[in-house]
C-alpha positions in Angstrom: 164.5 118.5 45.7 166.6 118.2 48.5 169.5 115.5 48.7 172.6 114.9 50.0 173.1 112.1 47.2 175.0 113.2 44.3 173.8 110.2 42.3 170.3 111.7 42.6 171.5 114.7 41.8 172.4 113.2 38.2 169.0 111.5 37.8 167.1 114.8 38.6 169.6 116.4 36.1 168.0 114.0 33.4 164.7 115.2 34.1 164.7 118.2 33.1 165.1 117.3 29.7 168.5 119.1 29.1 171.1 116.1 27.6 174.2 118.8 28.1 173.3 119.4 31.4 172.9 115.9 32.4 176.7 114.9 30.4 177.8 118.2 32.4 176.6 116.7 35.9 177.9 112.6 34.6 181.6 114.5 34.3 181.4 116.6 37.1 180.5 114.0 39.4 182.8 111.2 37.7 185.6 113.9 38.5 185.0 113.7 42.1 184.5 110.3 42.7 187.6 109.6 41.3 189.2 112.0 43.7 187.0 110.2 46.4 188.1 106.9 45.5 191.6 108.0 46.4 191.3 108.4 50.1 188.1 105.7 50.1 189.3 103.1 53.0 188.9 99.2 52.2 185.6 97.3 53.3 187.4 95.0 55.9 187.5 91.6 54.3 187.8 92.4 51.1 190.6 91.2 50.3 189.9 87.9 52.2 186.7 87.2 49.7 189.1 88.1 46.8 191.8 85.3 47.5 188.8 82.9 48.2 187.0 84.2 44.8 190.4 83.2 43.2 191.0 79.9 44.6 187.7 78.5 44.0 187.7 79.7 40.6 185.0 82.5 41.1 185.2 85.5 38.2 184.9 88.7 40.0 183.0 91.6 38.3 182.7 95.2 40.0 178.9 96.7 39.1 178.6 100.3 40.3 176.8 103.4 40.0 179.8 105.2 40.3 182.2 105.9 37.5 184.0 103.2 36.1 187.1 105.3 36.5 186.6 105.9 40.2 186.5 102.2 40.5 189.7 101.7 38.5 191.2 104.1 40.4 190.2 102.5 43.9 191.1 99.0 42.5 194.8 100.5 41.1 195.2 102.1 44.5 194.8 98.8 46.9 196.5 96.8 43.8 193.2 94.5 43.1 192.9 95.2 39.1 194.1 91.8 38.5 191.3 90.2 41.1 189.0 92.0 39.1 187.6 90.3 35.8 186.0 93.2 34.4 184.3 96.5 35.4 181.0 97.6 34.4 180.3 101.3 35.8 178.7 104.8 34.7 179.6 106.4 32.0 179.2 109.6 30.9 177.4 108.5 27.9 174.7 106.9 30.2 171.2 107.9 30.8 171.4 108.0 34.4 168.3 106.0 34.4 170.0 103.1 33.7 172.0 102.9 36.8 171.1 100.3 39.1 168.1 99.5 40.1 167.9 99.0 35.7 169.5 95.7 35.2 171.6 97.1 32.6 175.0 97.4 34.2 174.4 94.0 35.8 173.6 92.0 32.6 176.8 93.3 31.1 178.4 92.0 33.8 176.9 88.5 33.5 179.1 88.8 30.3 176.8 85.5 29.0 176.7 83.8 31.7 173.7 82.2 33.0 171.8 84.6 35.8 170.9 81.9 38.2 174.6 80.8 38.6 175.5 84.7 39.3 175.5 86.2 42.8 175.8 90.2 43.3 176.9 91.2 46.4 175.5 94.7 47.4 174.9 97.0 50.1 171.9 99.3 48.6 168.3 98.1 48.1 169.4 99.3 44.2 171.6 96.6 44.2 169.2 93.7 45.3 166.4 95.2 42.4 169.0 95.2 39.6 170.4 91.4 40.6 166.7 90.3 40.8 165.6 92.5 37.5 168.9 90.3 36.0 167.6 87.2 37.3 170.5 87.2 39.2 170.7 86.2 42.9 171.5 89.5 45.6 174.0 88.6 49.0 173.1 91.9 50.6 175.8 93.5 52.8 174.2 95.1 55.6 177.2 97.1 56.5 175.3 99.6 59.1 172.7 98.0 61.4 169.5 99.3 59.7 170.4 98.0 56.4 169.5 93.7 56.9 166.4 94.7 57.2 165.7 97.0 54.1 167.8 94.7 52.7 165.4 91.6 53.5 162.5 93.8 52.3 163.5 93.9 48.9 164.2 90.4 48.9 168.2 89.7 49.4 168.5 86.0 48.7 170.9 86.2 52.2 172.1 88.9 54.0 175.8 88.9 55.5 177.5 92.0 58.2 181.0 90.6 57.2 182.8 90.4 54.3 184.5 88.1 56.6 181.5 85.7 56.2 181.5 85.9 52.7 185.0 84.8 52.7 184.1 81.8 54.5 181.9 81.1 52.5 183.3 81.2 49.4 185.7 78.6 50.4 183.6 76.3 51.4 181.5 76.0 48.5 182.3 75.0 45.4 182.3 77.1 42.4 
């Protein structure tokens, strides 16, 4: 196999059958994406969709295949923990194959509420499978210009280039 994705890395890993090694790989990994997340630069508008998120009355979850302590650490570094309702990442513990696209991470995340009122944003064509396999609905975030249309392939319910947009959005819709 030949990658230069180190989450594919971790699903080969399970493959071969070998539960240590795969736990091994999980730790390894979470271990540099935490150190990643420390020098990891802000998506530009971020922090405009969380205001809006807040005064609408949106709940914000964060759904990654990365490590849910990367993803702490990244939200404790730019001070958004308290934007962020809850976080529902990898874990060691995981079978890598239920990272996106498996709907697992996102159906915790749903934390009970209904799908079709639920909206992930996303930027992989991971993240528009597990929305859909949620019955969730999928903004895709085409955030490099051969990503809308992948993104529209897999069936993004809309597809935004700005977080910006999404701000906009937010704030003129109701909740």
């Amino acid at each position: 196999m030949k990658t230069d994705d180190p989450l594919e890395v971790l699903r080969a890993t399970e493959q071969t059958g070998d539960l240590g090694l795969t736990r091994q790989t999980a730790a390894l990994l979470r271990e540099r994406e935490t150190i990643a997340a420390t020098t990891a630069t802000l998506t530009p508008g971020i922090q405009e969709v969380l205001a809006a998120a807040k005064a609408t009355g949106r709940t914000i979850a964060v759904v990654t295949n990365n490590s849910s302590e990367a993803a702490v650490t990244f939200l404790e570094l730019h001070g958004f923990v308290s934007a962020v309702k809850a976080i529902f990442g990898r874990q060691d513990w995981m079978f890598p194959h239920q990272m996106k696209p498996h709907p697992r991470l996102v159906q915790m995340a749903l934390m009970g509420a209904h799908g079709a009122r639920a909206v992930l944003v996303g930027d992989s064509t991971t993240d528009v499978q597990a929305a859909h396999a949620a019955q969730a609905r999928c903004i895709g975030y085409a955030n490099k210009p051969d990503k809308a249309a992948q993104l529209r392939a897999v069936g993004a319910d809309a597809v935004i280039a700005s977080m910006h947009d999404l701000a906009a959005a937010l704030t003129e819709t109701p909740a």
